[in-house]
ROLO-92732 format. One record per residue (C-alpha): x, y, z. Coordinates in steps of 0.05 Angstrom, whole numbers, padded with zeros to 5 digits, m for minus. Layout:
<atoms>
ATOM X Y Z $
...
</atoms>
This chain:
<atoms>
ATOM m00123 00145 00282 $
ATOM m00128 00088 00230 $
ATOM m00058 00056 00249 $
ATOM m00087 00060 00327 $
ATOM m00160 00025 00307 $
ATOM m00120 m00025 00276 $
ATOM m00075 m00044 00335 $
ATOM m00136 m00042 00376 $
ATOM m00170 m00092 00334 $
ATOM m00100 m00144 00333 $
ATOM m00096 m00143 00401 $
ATOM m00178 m00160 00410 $
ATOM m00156 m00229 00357 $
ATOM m00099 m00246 00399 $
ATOM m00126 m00239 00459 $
ATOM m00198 m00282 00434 $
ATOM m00141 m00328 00402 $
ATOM m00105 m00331 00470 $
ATOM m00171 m00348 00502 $
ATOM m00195 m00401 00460 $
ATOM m00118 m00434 00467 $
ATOM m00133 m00438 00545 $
ATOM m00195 m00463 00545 $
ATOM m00180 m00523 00485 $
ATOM m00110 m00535 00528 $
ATOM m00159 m00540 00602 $
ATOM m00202 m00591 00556 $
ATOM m00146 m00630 00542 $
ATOM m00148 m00698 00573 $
ATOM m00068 m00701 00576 $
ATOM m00065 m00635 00614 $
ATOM m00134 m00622 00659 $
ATOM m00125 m00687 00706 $
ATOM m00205 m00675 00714 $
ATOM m00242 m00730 00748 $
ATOM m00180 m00778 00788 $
ATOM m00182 m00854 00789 $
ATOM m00209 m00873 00859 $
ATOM m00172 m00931 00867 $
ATOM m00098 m00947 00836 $
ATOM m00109 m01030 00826 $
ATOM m00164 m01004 00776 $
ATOM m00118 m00956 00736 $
ATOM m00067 m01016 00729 $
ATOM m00113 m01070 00709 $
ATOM m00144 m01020 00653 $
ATOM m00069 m00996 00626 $
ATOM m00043 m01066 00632 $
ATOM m00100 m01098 00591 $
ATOM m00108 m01037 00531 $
ATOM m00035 m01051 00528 $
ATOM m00032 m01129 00515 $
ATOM m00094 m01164 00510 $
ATOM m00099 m01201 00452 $
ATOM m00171 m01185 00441 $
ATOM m00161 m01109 00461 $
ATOM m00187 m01087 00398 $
ATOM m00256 m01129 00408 $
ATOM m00272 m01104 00474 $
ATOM m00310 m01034 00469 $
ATOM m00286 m01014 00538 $
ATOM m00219 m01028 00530 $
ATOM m00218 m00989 00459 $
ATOM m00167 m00924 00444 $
ATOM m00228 m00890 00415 $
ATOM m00277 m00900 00477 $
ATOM m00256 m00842 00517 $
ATOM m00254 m00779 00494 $
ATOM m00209 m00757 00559 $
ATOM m00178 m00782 00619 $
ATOM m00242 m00759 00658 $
ATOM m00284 m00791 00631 $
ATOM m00239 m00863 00625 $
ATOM m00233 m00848 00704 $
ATOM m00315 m00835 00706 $
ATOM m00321 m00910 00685 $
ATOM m00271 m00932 00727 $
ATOM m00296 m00910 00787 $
ATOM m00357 m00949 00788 $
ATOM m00323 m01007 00800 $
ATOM m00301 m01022 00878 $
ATOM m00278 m01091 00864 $
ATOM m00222 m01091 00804 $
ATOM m00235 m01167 00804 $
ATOM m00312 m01142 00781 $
ATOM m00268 m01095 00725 $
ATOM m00226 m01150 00704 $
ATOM m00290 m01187 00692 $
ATOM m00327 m01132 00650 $
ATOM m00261 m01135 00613 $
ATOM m00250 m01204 00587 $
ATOM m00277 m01219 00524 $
ATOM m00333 m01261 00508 $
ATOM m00296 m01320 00485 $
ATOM m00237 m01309 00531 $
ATOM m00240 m01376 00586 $
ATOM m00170 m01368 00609 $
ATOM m00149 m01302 00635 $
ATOM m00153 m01289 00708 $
ATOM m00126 m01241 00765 $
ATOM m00098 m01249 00828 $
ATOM m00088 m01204 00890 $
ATOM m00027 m01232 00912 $
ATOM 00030 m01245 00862 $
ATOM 00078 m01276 00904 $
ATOM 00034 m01335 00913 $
ATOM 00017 m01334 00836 $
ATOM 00097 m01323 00823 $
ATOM 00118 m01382 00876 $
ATOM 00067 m01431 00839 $
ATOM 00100 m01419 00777 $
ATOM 00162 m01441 00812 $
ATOM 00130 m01497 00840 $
ATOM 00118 m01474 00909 $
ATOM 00051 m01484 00945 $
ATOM 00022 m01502 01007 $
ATOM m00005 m01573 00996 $
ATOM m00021 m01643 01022 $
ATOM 00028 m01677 00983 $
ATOM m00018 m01712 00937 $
ATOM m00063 m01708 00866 $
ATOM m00123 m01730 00865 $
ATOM m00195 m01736 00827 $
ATOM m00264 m01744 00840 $
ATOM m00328 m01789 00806 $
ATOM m00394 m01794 00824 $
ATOM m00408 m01861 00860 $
ATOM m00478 m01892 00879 $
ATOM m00532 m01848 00889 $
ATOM m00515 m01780 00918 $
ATOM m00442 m01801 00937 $
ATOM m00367 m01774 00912 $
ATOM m00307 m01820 00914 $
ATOM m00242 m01794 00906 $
ATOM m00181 m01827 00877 $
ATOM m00109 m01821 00893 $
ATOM m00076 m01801 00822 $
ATOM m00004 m01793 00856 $
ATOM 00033 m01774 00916 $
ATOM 00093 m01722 00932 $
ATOM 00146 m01754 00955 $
ATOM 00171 m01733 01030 $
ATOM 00104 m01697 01026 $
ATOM 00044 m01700 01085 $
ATOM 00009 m01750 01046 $
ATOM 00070 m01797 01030 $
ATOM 00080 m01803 01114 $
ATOM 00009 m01825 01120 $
ATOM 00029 m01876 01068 $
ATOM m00030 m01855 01021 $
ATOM m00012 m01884 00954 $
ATOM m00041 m01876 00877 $
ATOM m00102 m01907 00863 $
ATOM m00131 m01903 00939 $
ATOM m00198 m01892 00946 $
ATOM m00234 m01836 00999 $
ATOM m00297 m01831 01006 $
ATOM m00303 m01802 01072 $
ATOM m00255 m01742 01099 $
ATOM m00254 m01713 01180 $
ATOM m00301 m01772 01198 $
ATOM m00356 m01743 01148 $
ATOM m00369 m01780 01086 $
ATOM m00363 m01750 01015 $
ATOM m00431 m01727 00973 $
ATOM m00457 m01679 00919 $
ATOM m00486 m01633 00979 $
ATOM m00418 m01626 01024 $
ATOM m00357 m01651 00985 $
ATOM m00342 m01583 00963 $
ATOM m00330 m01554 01038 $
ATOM m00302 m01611 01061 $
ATOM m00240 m01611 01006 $
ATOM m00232 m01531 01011 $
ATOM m00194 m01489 01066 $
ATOM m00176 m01555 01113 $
ATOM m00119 m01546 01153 $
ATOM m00118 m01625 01161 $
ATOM m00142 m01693 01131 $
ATOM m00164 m01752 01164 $
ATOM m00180 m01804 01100 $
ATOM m00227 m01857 01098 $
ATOM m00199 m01905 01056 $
ATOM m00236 m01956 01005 $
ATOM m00233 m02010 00951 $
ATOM m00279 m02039 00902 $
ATOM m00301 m02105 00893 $
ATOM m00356 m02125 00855 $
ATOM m00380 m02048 00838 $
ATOM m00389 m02052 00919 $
ATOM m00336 m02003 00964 $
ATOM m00301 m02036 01015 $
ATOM m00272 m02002 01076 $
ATOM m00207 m02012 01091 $
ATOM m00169 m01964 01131 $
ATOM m00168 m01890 01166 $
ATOM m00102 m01849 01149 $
ATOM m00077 m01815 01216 $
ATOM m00095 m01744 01209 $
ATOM m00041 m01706 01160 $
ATOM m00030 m01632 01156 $
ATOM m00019 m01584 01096 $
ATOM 00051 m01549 01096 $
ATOM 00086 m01510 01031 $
ATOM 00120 m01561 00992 $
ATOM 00159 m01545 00923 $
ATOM 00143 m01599 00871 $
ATOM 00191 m01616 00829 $
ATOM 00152 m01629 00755 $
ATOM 00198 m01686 00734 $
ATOM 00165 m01743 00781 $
ATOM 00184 m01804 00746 $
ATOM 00237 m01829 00693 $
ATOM 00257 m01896 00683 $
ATOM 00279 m01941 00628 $
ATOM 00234 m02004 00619 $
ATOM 00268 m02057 00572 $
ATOM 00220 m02101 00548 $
ATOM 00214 m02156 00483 $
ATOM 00285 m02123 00454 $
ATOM 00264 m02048 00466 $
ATOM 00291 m01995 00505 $
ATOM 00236 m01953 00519 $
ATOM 00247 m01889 00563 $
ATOM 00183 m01869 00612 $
ATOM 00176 m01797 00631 $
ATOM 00123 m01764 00673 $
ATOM 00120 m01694 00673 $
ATOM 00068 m01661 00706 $
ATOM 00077 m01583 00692 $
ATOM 00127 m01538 00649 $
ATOM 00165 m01502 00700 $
ATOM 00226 m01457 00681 $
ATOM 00260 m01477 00750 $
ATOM 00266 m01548 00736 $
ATOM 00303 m01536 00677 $
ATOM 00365 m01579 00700 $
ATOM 00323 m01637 00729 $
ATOM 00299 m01645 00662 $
ATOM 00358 m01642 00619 $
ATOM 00379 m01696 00674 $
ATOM 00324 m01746 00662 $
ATOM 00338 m01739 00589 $
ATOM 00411 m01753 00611 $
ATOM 00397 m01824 00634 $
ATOM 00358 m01837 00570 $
ATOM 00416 m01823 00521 $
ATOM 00461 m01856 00573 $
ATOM 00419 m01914 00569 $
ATOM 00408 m01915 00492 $
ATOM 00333 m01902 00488 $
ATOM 00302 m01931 00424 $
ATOM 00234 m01900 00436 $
ATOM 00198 m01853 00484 $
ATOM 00137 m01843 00531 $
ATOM 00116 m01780 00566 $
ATOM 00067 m01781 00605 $
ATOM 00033 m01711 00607 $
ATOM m00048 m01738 00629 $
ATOM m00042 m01691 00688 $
ATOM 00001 m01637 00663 $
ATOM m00040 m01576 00655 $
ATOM 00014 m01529 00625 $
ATOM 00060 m01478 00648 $
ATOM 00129 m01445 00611 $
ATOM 00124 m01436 00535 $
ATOM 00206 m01432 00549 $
ATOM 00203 m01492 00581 $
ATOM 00166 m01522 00529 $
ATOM 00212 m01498 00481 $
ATOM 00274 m01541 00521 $
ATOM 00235 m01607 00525 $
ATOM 00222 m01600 00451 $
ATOM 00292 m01597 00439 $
ATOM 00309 m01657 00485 $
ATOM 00263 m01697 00446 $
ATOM 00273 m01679 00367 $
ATOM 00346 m01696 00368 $
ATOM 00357 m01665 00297 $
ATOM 00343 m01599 00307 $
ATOM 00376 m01529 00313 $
ATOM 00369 m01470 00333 $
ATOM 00347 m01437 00266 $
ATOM 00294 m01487 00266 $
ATOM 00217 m01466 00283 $
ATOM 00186 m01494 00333 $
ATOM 00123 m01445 00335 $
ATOM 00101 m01380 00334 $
ATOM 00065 m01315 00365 $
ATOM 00017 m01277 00349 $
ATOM m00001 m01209 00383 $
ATOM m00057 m01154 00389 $
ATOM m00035 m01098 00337 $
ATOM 00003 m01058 00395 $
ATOM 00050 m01112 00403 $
ATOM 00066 m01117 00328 $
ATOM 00004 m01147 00315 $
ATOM 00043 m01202 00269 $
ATOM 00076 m01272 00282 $
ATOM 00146 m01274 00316 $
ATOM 00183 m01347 00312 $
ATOM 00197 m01385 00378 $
ATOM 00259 m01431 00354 $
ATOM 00285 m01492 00380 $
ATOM 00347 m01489 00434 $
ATOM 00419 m01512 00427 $
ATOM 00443 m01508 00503 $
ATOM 00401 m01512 00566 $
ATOM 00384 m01444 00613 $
ATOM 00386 m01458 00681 $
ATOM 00349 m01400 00705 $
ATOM 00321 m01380 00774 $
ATOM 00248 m01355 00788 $
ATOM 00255 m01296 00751 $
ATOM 00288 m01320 00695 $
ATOM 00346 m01293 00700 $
ATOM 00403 m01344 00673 $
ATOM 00446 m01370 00726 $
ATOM 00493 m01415 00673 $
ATOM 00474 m01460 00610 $
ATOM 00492 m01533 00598 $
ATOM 00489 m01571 00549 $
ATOM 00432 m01599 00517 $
ATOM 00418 m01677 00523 $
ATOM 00377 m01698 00460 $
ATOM 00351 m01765 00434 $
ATOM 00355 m01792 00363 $
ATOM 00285 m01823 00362 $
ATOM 00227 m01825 00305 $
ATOM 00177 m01829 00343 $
ATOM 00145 m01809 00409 $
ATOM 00082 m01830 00449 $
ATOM 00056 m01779 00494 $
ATOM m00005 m01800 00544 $
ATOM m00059 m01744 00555 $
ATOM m00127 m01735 00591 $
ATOM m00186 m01690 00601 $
ATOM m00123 m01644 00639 $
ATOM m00079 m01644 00591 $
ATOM m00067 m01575 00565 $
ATOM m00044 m01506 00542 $
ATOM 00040 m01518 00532 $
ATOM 00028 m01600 00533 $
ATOM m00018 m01586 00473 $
ATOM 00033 m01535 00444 $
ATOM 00095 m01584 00446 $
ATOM 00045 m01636 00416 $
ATOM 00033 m01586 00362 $
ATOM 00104 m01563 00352 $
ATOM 00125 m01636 00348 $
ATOM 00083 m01651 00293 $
ATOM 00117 m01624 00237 $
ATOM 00184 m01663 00257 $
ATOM 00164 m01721 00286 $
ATOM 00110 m01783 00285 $
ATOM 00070 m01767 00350 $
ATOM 00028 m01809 00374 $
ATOM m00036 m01801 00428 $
ATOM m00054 m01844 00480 $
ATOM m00104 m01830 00539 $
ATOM m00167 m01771 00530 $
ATOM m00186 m01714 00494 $
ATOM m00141 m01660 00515 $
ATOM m00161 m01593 00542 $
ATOM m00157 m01544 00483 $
ATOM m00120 m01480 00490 $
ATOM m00079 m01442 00441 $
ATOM m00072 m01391 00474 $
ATOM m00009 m01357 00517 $
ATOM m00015 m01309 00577 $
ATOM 00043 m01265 00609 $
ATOM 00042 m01242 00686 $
ATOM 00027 m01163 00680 $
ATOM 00046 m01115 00747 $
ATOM 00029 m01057 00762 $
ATOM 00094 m01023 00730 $
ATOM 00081 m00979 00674 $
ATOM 00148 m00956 00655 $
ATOM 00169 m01025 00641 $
ATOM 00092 m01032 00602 $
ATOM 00071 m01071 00671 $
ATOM 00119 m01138 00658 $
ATOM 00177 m01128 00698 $
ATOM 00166 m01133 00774 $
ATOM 00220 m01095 00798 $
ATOM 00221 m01040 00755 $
ATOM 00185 m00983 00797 $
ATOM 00133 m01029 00822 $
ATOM 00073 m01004 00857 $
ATOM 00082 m01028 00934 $
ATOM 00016 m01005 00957 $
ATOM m00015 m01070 00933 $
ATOM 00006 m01142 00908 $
ATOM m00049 m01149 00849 $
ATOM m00029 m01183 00785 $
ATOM m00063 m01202 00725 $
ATOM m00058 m01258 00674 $
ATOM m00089 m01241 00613 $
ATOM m00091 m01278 00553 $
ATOM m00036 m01240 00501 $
ATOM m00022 m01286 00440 $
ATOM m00053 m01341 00402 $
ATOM 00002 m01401 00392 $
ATOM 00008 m01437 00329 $
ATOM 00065 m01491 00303 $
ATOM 00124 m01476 00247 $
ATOM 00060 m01499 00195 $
ATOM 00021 m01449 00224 $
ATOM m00031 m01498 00249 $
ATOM m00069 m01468 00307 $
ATOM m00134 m01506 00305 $
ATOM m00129 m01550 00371 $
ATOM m00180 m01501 00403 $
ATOM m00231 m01564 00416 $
ATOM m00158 m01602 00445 $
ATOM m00125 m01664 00405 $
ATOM m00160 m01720 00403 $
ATOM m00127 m01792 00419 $
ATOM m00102 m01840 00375 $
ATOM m00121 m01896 00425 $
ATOM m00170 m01876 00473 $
ATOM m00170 m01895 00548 $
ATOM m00196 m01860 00610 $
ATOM m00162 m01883 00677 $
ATOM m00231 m01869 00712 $
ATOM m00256 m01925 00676 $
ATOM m00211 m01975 00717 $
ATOM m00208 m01953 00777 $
ATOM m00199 m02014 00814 $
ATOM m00146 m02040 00767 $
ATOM m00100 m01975 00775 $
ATOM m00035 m01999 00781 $
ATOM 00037 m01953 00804 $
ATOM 00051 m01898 00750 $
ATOM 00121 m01932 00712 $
ATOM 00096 m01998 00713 $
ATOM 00093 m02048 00649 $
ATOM 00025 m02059 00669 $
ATOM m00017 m01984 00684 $
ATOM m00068 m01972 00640 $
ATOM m00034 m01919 00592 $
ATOM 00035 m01943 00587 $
ATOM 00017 m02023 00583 $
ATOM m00019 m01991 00510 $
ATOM 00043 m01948 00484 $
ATOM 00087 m02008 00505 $
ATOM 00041 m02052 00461 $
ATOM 00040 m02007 00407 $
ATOM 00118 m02008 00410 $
ATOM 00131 m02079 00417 $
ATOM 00070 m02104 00383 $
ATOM 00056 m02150 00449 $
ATOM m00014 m02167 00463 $
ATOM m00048 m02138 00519 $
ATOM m00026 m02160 00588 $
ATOM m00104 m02190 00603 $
ATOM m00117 m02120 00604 $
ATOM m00201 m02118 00624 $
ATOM m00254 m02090 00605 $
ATOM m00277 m02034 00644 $
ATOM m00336 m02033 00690 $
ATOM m00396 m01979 00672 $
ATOM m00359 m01914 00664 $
ATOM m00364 m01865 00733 $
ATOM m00381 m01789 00716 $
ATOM m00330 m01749 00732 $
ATOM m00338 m01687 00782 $
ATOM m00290 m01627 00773 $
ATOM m00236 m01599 00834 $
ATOM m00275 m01564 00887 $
ATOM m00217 m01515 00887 $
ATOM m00190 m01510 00825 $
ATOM m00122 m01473 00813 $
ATOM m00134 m01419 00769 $
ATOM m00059 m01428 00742 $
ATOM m00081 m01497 00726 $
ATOM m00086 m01486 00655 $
ATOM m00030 m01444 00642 $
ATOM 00017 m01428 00583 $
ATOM 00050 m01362 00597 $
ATOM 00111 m01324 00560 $
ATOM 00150 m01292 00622 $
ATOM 00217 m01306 00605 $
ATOM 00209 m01301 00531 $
ATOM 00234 m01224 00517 $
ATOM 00188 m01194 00465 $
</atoms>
């Protein structure tokens, strides 16, 4: 009777064991799928950024330790209906760079170079009163703009027949199909009329970064010109060219112009920097990463390059060649208010090799590198063809690492300030053709070189204030990693 209570009372445990098992297990979060995630773009942008944003650790929401289950992570999802609204609440405080797209074949073809455009750069300043003027900073060649014959330093002031102010210039500059341009000059701080462009129509146009080299021998010196107006891995063999004619040509000293070159490939970056410090190899440091904590949360070495990739847009290698480098001291690189992100990094990882020395504007300030994420978790959302989700084309761009040079020198968050200072927009009606002895920016590096005086450079009239893009690329900015493995 004993030996039958007993057996009677085991079987009572296991089974109160049994049923405390089953109802811990239906609490689990990785078993009980609970409360779903109402829409899929949502789930992504959440796994993508606790993953690999660099500030993952700062941001409550985005914390391991927030959710106690899946549920309840799903419960907070699903208030937002807009992921753009979720990427917002996500970003950190401090965080002015990251971004996200819903289509990431446009975002992927920029990268490339590939946009639908007018075929030309431009800027805008305030003018008398309530008025905007625009200026002409340069024009695509065999682009819509280059058939109307609109050339750098034009002034608009008027576009479709409706002239530019503080109210309208905004919807006039955004979502046109066509221009019409009313051109301008100024004499005497007055603007002059001077001619209507024949209507001109965007169309997708693939700029190729490398828009002017020459070779400028002046007072006894060689002096190579480069202007380079965004790090793009596809243009990798255009660039190793115009370094080609330089060596070919026996360059003594260098200028690259980077005053509207807002950023781009951190690999690319990595190539020019190689082009330009002669000397180095590839056991030599030209900066480094640093990750969130998930991603080893220490500093891995970017290095400098011994051969050239020629990759295509996805960065896969299509052959190598090799590498054309200068034997120089010395460079002078011209910057502006847009200078930024990988221009400042290759400024940075210059420094501890070279003398560098700054002509132009403030620069930008960011340190900071991005990566294109997808919605692909098995390949930890970076590759795009690695069981990609196809029910929707929505990419982010989060900021993942913080950039600093082979010294460890990071602190260009504010941007680099110029050795010589000079801001175009104060001479407007002196600009003169990009490559010439005589435009604003070069005529100082070429003085600085040769020691020449000033060619009568002027004074410039009372500065203009400066109005920002109506429609301003989000890439704009950009230093990201694809194509660095990690």
């Amino acid at each position: 009777m004993k030996k039958l209570l007993m057996r009677y009372l085991n079987l009572i445990l296991m089974l109160f064991v049994l049923t405390s098992l089953s109802i811990f297990t239906s609490c689990n979060k990785d078993d009980d799928p609970g409360i779903a995630v109402e829409n899929e773009i949502n789930a992504f942008i959440w796994g993508a950024m606790n993953s690999w944003y660099y500030w993952q650790e700062e941001v409550d929401d985005l914390k391991d330790e927030q959710f106690v289950s899946s549920s309840e992570r799903n419960t907070f999802l699903n208030q937002f209906d807009d992921p753009n609204l979720l990427f917002e609440s996500l970003r950190y405080t401090d965080d002015r760079f990251s971004w996200i797209t819903d289509d990431y074949n446009a975002q992927d073809e920029y990268f490339a170079g590939i946009s639908t455009s007018f075929g030309f750069k431009y800027g805008l300043v305030r003018w008398l009163g309530d008025s905007v003027v625009g200026y002409v900073r340069y024009v695509l060649p065999d682009s819509p703009a280059s058939e109307v014959e609109l050339k750098r330093g034009e002034l608009f002031y008027g576009i479709n027949g409706t002239l530019l102010t503080m109210d309208n210039y905004q919807e006039l500059l955004r979502n046109q199909e066509s221009y019409t341009l009313d051109l301008a000059k100024i004499e005497g701080n007055e603007l002059i009329s001077i001619r209507k462009t024949p209507s001109f129509f965007a169309r997708q146009l693939t700029e190729n970064p490398v828009f002017l080299e020459k070779v400028l021998e002046i007072e006894g010196y060689k002096i190579g010109y480069l202007m380079y107006n965004a790090f793009r891995h596809t243009f990798h063999e255009q660039l190793n060219d115009a370094f080609g004619l330089f060596k070919n040509e026996n360059v003594t000293e260098l200028v690259l112009d980077l005053r509207y070159n807002g950023g781009g490939s951190i690999y690319t970056t990595m190539h020019l920097a190689s082009m330009i410090y002669g000397e180095a190899t590839g056991s030599d440091v030209f900066g480094k990463i640093l990750y969130n904590e998930k991603h080893g949360g220490n500093t891995r070495a970017l290095f400098f390059m011994d051969e050239v990739d020629i990759v295509d847009t996805d960065y896969e290698r299509v052959s190598t060649s090799p590498l054309n480098e200068l034997n120089i001291e010395r460079v002078y690189i011209l910057v502006s208010n847009r200078s930024a992100s990988a221009s400042e990094l290759l400024i940075a990882g210059l420094l501890p090799y070279m003398e560098v020395r700054i002509i132009g504007d403030q620069t930008v300030g960011k340190n900071e590198g991005s990566r294109t994420l997808y919605d692909s978790p098995q390949s930890d959302f970076t590759e795009k063809d690695r069981n990609l989700n196809s029910n929707h084309t929505y990419a982010i761009q989060p900021i993942i690492s913080k950039l600093a040079n082979s010294l460890d020198f990071s602190d260009y968050s504010t941007g680099f300030l110029p050795d010589i200072e000079a801001k175009e927009t104060d001479y407007l009606e002196f600009m003169r053709p990009l490559g010439a002895d005589d435009e604003l920016l070069l005529s100082i590096a070429i003085d600085e070189i040769t020691g020449r005086n000033g060619l009568g450079r002027i004074s410039p009239f009372t500065p203009l204030p400066v109005i920002d893009e109506p429609h301003k690329n989000p890439f704009i900015y950009e230093m990201y990693l694809n194509g660095i493995s990690n």
